[in-house]
Backbone as CSV, one residue per row, in Angstrom:
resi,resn,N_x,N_y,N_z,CA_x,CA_y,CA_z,C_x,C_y,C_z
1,UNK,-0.050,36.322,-17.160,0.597,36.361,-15.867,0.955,34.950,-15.412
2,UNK,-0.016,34.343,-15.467,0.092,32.687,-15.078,1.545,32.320,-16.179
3,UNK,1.741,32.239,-17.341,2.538,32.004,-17.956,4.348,32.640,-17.454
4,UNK,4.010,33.753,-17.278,5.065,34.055,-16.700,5.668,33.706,-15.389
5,UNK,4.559,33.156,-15.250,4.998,32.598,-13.322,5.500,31.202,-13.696
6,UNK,5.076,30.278,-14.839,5.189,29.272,-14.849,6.814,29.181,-15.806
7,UNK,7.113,30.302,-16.444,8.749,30.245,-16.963,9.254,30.112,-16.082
8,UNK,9.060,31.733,-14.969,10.004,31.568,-13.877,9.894,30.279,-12.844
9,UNK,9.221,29.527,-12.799,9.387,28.510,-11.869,9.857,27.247,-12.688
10,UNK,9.877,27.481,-14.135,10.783,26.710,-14.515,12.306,26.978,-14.590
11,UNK,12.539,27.811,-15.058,13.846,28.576,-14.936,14.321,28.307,-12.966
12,UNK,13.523,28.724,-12.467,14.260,28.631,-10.891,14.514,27.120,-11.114
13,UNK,13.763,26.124,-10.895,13.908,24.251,-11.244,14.756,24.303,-11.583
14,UNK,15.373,24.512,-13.128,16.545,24.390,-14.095,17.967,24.900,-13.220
15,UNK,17.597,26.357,-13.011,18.869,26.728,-12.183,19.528,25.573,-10.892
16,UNK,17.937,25.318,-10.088,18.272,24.779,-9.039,19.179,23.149,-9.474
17,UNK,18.903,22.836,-10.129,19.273,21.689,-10.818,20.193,21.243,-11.286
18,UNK,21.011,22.763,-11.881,22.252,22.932,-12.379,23.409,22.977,-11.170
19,UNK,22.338,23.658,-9.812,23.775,23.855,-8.700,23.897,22.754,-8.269
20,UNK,22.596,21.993,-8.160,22.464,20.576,-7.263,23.850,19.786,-8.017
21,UNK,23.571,20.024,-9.136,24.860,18.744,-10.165,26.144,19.900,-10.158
22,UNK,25.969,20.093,-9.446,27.616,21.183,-9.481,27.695,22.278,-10.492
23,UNK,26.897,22.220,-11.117,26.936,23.137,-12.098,28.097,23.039,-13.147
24,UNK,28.093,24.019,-13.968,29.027,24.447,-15.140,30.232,24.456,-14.790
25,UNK,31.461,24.053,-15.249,32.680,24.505,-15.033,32.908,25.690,-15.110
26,UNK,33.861,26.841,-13.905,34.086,28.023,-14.550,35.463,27.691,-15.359
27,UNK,35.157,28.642,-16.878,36.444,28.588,-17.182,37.363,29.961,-16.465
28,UNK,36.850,30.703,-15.631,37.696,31.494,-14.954,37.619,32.804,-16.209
29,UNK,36.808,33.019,-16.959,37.028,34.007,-18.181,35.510,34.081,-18.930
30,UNK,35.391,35.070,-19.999,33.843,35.175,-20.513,34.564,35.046,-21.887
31,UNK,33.615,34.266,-23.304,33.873,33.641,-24.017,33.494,35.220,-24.887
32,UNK,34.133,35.131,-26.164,33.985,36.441,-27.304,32.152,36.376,-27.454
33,UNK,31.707,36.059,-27.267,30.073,35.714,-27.068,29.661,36.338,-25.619
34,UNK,29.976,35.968,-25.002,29.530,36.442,-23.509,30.047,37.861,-23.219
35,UNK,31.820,38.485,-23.556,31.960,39.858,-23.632,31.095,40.443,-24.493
36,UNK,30.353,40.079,-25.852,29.865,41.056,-26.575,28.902,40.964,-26.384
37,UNK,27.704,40.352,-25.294,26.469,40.547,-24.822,26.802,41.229,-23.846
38,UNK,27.728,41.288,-23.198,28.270,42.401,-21.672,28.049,43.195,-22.143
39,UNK,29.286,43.681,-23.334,29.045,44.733,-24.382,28.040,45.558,-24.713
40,UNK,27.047,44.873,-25.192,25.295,45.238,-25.834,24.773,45.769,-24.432
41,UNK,24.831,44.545,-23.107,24.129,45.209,-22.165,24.517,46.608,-21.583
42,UNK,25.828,47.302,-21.839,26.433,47.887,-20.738,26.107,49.156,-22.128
43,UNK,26.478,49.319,-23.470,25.550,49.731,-23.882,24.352,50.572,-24.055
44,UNK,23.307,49.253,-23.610,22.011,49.421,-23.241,21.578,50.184,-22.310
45,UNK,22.568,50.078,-20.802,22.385,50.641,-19.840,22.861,52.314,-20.139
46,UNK,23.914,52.510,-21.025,24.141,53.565,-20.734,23.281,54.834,-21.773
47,UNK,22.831,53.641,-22.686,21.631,54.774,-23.228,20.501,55.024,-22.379
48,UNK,19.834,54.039,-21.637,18.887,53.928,-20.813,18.728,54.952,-19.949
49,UNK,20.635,55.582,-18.829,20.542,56.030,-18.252,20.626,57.310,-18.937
50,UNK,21.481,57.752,-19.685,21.333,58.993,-19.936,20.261,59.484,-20.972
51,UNK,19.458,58.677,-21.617,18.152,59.515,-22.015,17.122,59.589,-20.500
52,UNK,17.420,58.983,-19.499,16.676,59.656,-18.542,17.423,60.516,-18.037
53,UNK,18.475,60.729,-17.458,19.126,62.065,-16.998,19.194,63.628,-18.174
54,UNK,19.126,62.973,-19.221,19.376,64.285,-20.074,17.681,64.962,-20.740
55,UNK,16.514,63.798,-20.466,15.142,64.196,-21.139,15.321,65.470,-20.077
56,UNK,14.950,66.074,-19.018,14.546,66.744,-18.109,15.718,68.277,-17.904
57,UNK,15.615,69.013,-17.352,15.922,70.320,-17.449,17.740,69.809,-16.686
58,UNK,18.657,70.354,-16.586,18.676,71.645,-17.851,18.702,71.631,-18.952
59,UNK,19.245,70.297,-19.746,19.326,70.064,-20.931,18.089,69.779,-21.772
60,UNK,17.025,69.317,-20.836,15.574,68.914,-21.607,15.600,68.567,-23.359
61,UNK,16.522,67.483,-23.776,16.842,67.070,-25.092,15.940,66.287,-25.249
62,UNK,14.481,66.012,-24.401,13.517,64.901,-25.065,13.687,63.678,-25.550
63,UNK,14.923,63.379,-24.410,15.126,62.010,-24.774,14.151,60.322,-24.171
64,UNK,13.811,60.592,-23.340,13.193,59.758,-22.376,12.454,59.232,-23.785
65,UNK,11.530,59.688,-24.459,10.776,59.374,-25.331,11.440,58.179,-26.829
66,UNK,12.497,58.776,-26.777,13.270,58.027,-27.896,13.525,56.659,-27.094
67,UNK,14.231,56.480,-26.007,14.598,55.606,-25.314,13.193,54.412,-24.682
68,UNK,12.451,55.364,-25.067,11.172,54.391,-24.744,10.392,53.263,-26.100
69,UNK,11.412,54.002,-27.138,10.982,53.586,-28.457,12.224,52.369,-28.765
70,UNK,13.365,52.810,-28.484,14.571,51.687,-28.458,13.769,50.547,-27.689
71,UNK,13.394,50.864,-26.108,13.247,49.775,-25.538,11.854,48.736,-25.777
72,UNK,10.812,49.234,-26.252,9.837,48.866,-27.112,9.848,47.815,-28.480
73,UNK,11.170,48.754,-29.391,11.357,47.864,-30.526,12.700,46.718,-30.161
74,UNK,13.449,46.627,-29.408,14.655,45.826,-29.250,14.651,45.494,-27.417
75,UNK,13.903,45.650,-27.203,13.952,44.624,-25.623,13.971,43.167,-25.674
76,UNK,13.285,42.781,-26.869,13.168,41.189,-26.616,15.260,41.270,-27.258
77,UNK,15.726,41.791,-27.945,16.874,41.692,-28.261,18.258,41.965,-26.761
78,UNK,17.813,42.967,-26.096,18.548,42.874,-25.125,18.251,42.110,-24.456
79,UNK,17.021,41.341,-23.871,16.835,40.550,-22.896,18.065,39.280,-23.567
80,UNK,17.454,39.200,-25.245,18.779,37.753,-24.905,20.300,38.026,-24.888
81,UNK,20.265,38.636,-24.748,21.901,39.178,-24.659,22.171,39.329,-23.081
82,UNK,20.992,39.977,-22.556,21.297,39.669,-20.957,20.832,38.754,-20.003
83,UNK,20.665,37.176,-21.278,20.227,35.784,-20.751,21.730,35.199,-21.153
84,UNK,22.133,35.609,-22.132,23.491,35.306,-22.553,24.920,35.215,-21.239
85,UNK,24.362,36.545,-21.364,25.419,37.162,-19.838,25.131,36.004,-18.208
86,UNK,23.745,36.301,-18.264,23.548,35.303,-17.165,24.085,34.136,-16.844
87,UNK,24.194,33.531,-18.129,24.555,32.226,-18.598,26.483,32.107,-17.761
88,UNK,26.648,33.478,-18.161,28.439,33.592,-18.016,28.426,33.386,-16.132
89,UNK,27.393,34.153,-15.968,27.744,34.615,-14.495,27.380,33.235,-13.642
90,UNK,26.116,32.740,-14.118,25.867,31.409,-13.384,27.136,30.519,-13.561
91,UNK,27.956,30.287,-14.629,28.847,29.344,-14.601,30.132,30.092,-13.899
92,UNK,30.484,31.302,-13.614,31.662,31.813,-13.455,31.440,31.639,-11.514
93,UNK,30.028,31.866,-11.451,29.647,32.022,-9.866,28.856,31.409,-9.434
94,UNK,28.921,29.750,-9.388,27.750,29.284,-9.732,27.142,29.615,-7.878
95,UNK,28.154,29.888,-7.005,27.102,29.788,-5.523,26.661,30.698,-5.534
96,UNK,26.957,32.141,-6.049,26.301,33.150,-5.361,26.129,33.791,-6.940
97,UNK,25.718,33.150,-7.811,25.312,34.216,-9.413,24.362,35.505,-9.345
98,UNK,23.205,34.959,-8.496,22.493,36.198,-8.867,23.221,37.250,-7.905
99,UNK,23.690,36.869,-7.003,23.947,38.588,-6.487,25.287,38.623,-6.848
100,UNK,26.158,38.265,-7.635,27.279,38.696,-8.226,26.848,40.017,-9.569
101,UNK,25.869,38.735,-10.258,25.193,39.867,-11.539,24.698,41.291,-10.619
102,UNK,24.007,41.045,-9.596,23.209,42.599,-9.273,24.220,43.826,-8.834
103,UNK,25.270,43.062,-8.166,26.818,44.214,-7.775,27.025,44.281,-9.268
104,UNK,27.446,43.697,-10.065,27.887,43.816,-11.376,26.642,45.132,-12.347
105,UNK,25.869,44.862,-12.410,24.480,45.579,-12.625,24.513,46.824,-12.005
106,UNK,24.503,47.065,-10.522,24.371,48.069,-9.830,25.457,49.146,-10.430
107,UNK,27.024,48.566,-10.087,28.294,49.282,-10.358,28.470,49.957,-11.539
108,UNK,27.534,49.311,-12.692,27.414,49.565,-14.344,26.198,50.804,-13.710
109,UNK,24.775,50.685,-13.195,23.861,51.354,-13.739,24.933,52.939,-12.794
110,UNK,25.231,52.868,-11.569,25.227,53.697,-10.583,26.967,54.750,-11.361
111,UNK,27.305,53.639,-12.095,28.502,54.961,-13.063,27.629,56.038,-13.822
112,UNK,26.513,54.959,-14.611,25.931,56.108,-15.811,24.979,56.999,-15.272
113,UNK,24.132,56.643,-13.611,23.304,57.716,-13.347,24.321,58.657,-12.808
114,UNK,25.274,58.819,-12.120,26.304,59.638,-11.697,27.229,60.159,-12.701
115,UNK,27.170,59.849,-14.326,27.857,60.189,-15.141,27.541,62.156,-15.242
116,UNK,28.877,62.791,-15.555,28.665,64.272,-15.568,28.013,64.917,-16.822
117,UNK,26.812,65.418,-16.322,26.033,65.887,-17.772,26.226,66.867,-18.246
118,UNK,26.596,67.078,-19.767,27.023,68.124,-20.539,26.074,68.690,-21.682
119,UNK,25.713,69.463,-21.997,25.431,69.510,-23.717,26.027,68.501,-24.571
120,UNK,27.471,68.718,-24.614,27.753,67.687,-25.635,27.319,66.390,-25.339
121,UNK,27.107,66.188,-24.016,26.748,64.250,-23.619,25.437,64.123,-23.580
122,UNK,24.518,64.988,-23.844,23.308,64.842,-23.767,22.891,65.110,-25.387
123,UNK,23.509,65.798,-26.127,23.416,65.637,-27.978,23.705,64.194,-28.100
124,UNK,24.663,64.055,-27.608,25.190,62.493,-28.046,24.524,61.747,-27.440
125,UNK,24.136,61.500,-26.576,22.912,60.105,-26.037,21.993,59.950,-27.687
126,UNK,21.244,61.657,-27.792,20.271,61.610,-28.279,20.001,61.267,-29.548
127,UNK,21.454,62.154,-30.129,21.938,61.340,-31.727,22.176,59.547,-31.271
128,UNK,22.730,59.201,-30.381,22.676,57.977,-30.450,21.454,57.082,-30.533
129,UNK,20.745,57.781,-29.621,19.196,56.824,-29.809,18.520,56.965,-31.140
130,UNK,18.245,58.378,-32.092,17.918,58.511,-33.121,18.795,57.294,-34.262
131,UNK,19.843,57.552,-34.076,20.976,56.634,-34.731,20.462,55.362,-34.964
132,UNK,20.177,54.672,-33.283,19.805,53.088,-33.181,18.301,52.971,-33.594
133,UNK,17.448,54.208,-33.241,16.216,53.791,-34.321,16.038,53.662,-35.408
134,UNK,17.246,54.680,-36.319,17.492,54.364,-38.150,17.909,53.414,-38.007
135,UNK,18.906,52.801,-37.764,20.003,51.767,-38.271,19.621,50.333,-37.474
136,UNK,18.908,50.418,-36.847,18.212,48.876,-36.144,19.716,48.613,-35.461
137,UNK,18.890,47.262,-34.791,20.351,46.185,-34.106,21.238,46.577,-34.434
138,UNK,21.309,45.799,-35.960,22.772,45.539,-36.741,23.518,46.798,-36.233
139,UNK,23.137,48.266,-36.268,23.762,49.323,-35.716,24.159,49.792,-34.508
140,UNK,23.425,49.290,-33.936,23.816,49.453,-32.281,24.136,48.192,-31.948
141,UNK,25.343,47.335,-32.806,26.104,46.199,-32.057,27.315,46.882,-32.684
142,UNK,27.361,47.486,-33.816,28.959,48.043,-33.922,28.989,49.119,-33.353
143,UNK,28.315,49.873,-33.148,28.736,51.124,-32.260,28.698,51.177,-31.382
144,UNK,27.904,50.286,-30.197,28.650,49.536,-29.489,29.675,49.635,-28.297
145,UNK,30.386,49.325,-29.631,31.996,48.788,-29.249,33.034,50.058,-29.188
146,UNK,32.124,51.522,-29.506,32.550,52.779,-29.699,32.630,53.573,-28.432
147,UNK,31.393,52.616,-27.715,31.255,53.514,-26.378,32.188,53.637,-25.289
148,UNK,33.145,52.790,-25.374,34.201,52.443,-25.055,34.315,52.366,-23.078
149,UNK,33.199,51.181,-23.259,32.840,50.508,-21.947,33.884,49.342,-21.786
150,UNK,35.022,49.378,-21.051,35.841,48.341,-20.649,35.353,46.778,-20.245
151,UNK,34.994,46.334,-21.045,34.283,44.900,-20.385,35.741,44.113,-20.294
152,UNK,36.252,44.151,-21.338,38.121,43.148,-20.886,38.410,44.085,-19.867
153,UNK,38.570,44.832,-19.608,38.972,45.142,-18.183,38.230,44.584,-16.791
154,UNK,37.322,44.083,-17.121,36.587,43.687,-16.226,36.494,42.120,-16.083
155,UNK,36.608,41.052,-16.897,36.145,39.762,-17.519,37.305,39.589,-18.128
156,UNK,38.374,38.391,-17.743,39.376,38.077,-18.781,38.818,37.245,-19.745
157,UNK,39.538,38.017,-21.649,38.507,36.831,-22.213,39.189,35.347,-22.293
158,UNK,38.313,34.905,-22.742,38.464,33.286,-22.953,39.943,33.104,-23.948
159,UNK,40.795,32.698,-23.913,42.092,32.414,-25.491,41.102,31.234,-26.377
């Protein structure tokens, strides 16, 4: 616990440090690195949300459990992908970053808990999570890009 208090109060220092010196230039855009950690996170979120909306009745596909096993074996993997992202948002916003990320965060989680639940969308979460437990990472960074979460619509990328 002590350790963790002592990242975050380094991390707050560092941040604070970065605004004091003006911080990062925005380049006004997220770099092919920074969309494809958006990518991973948005993703992440949307397996997250729908193995909790689809474990429980009517569909009761027992997903919650799989999703507890994704986030177990590959959390330290999303966290850096959504230190990555941070990275974008502190330089894109450097006055107001964290609550840019949490509207950004919110708008992502509050689509997928409001997403319309089907049989077919609740097979598919579940094959998906089974999927990302065979096929590790490497598999759930190309497929991905299948889920067909608009991050360039959202983030112009970098040329």
């Amino acid at each position: 616990m002590k350790a963790a208090i002592a990242l975050l109060t380094v991390l707050s220092l560092a941040a604070s440090s970065v605004e004091a010196a003006g911080g990062p230039k925005p380049k006004i855009c997220f770099t092919p690195a920074e969309e494809n950690a958006e990518q991973l996170v948005r993703g992440g979120l949307r397996l997250r949300e729908g193995a909790n909306a689809c474990d429980g009745p009517p569909y009761a596909m027992r997903t919650q459990p799989l999703w507890d096993q994704v986030d177990q074996k590959f959390g330290p993997k999303f966290k850096q992908q959504t230190d990555i992202r941070r990275g974008a948002f502190v330089r894109e916003f450097s006055k107001d970053a964290e609550n840019n990320e949490k509207a950004w965060d919110g708008r992502t989680v509050l689509y997928f808990r409001n997403y319309p639940l089907s049989q077919v969308y609740c097979v598919q979460i579940k094959k998906n999570l089974e999927d990302f437990l065979k096929s590790g990472w490497g598999g759930f960074v190309k497929t991905a890009r299948l889920y067909r979460i608009p991050v360039e619509d959202d983030y112009k990328p970098c040329s």
